[in-house]
C-alpha positions as CSV (number, residue, x, y, z in Angstrom):
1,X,45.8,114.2,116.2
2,X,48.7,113.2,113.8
3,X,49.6,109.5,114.3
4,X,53.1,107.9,114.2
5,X,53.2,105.0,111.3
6,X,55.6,102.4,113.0
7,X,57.6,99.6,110.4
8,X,56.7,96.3,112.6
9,X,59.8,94.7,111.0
10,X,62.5,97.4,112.2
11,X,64.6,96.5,114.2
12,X,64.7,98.4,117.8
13,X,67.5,99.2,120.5
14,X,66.9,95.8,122.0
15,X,67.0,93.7,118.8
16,X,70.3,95.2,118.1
17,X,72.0,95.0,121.1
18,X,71.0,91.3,121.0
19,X,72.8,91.3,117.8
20,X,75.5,93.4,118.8
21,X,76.2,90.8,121.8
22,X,75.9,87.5,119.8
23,X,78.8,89.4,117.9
24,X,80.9,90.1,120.8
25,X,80.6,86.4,122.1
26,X,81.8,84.9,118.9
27,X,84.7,87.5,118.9
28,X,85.5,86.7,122.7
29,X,85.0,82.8,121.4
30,X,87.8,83.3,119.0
31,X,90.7,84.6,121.5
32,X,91.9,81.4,122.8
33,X,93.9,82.8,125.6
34,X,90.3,83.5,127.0
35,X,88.5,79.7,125.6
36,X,91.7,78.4,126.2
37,X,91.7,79.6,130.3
38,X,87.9,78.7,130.5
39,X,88.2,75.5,129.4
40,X,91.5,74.9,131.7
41,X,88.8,75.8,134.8
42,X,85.9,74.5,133.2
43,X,86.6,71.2,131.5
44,X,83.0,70.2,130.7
45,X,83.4,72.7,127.9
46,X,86.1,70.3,126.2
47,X,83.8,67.3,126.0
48,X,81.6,68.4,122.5
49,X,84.4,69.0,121.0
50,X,86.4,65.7,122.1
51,X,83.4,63.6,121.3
52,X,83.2,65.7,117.7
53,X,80.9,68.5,118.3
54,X,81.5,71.8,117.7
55,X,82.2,74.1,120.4
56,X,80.7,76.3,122.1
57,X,79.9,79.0,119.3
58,X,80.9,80.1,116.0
59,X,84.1,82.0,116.7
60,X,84.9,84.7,114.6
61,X,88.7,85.1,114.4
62,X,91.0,86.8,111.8
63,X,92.5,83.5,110.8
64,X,92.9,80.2,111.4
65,X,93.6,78.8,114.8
66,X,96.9,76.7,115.4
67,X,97.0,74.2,112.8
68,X,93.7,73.7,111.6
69,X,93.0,74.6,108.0
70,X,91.0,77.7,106.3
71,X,88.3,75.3,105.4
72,X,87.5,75.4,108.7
73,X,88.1,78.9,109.2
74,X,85.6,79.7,106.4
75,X,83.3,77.3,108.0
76,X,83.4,78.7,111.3
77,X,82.9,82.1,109.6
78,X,79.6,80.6,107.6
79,X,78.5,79.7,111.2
80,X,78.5,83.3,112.8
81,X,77.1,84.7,109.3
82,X,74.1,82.0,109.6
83,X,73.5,82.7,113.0
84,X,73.7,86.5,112.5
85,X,71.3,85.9,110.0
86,X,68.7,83.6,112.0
87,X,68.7,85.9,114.8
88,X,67.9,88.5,112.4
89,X,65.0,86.3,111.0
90,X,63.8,85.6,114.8
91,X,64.1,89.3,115.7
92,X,62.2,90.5,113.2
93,X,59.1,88.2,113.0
94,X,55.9,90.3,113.8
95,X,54.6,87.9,116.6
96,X,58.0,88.8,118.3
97,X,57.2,92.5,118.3
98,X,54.1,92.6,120.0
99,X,55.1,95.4,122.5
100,X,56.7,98.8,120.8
101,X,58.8,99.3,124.2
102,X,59.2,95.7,125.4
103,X,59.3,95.5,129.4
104,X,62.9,93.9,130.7
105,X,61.8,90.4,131.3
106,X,60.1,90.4,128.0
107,X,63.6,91.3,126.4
108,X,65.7,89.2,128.7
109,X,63.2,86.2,127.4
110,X,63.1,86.6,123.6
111,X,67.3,87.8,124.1
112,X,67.5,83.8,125.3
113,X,65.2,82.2,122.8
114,X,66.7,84.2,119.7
115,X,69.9,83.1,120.7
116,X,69.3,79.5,121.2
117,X,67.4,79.2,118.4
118,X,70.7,81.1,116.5
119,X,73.3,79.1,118.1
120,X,71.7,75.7,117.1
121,X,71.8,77.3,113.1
122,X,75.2,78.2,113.5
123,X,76.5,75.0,114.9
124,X,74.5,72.9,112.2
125,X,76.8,74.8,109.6
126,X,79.7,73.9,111.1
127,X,78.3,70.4,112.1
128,X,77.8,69.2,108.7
129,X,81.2,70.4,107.4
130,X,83.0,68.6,110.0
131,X,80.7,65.6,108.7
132,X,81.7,66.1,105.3
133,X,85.3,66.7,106.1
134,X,85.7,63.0,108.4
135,X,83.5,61.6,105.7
136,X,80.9,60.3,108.5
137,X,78.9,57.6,107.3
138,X,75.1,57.9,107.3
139,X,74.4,56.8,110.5
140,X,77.4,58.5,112.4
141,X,76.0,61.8,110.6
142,X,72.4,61.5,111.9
143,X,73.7,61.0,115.9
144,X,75.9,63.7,115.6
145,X,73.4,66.0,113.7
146,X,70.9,65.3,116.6
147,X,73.6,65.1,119.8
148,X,74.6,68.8,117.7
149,X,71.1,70.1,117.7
150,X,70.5,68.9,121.9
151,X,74.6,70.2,123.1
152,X,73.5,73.7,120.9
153,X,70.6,74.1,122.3
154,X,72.0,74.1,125.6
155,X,74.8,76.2,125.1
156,X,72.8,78.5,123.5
157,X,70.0,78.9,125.7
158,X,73.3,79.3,128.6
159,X,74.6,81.7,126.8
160,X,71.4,83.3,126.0
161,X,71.3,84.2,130.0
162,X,73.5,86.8,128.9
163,X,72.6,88.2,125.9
164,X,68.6,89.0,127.8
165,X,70.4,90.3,130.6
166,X,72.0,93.4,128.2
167,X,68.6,93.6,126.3
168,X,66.9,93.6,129.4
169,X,68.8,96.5,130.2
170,X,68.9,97.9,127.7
171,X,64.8,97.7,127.4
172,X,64.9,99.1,131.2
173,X,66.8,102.0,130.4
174,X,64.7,102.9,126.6
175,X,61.2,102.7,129.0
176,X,63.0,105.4,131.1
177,X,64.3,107.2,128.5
178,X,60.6,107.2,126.7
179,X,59.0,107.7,129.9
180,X,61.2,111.1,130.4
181,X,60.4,112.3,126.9
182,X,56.4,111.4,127.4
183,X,56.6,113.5,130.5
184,X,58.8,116.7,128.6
185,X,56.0,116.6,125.9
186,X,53.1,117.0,128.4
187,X,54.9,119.7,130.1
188,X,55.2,121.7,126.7
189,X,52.3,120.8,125.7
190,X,50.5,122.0,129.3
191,X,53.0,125.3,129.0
192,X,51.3,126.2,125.1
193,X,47.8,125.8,127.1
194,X,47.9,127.8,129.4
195,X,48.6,130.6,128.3
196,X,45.6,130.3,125.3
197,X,43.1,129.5,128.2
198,X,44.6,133.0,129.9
199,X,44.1,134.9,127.4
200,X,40.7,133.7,126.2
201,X,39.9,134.7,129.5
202,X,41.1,138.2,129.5
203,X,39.4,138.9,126.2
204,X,36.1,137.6,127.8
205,X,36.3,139.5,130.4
206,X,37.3,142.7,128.5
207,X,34.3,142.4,126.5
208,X,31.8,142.1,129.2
């Protein structure tokens, strides 16, 4: 029987769409009509940035916000690159891709872990500018590299609730979809029996 090579480093349906969604949420980060209303009904939000923290997530915007500078435009841009690119890094690590067709709470658990781990890169990017750019001194940069590290970590494993809820569905609806294809292939391939079995018959019976 033929056997199917598999790449364990490409990425599936579930990796990307766990991609696809950290993209969404640093576009949706970037329109401040929306960060701007949240924070208005959720003012915890506003107190990492107010005590020098970045917020939330690296936003990914066309240009810069209100009066702050492209400096910090491009830095906000490094940030969603870097944490792209960690997720990536997490996503395609062999130990992570155990299972070919991951089960949901599998997905919705490595979809919150790859984006924590990818929120705390991102915000260490544009935790250092902003360190550089204040001209912090040594000890001011070490509390708010580690107060950086503990706030991301949080937000990203928050916002990682819903980047494993759409690659746990997505994961539920691939096992159906490869459950409906296994079960198409055993029909054809019970529908080219049969009829060999049938007609080994017949010629054993013609002959005797």
């Amino acid at each position: 029987m033929p056997t199917r090579t598999v790449d364990p480093h490409r990425l599936r349906r579930v990796d990307w769409s766990v991609l696809a969604t950290l993209v969404a949420l640093a576009i949706l980060v970037g329109i401040w009509p929306i960060t701007g209303v949240l924070t208005t009904y959720v003012p915890l939000l506003a107190v990492p940035a107010a005590a020098g923290l970045p917020y939330l997530i690296p936003a990914l915007r066309l240009m810069p916000l209100g009066d702050t500078t492209w400096a910090f435009w491009f830095a906000d841009v490094a940030g969603v690159l870097v944490m792209l690119l960690t997720a990536l890094v997490v996503l395609r690590a062999p130990k992570r891709r155990a299972a070919l067709a991951p089960r949901s709470g599998r997905a919705f658990g490595r979809g919150v872990w790859v984006t924590t781990v990818a929120v705390v890169a991102g915000n260490l990017v544009r935790g250092v500018f902003t360190s550089f750019m204040v001209h912090a001194d040594l000890g001011t940069y070490l509390g708010t590299l580690a107060a950086n590290v503990v706030v991301s970590a949080i937000t990203g494993a928050l916002l990682g609730l819903v980047v494993g809820a759409v690659a746990a569905i997505v994961a539920a609806t691939g096992r159906r979809a490869a459950a409906g294809d296994g079960e198409e292939a055993d029909a054809a391939a019970s529908a080219e029996t049969h009829p060999v079995e049938h007609d080994a018959d017949a010629e054993a019976s013609v002959t005797a």
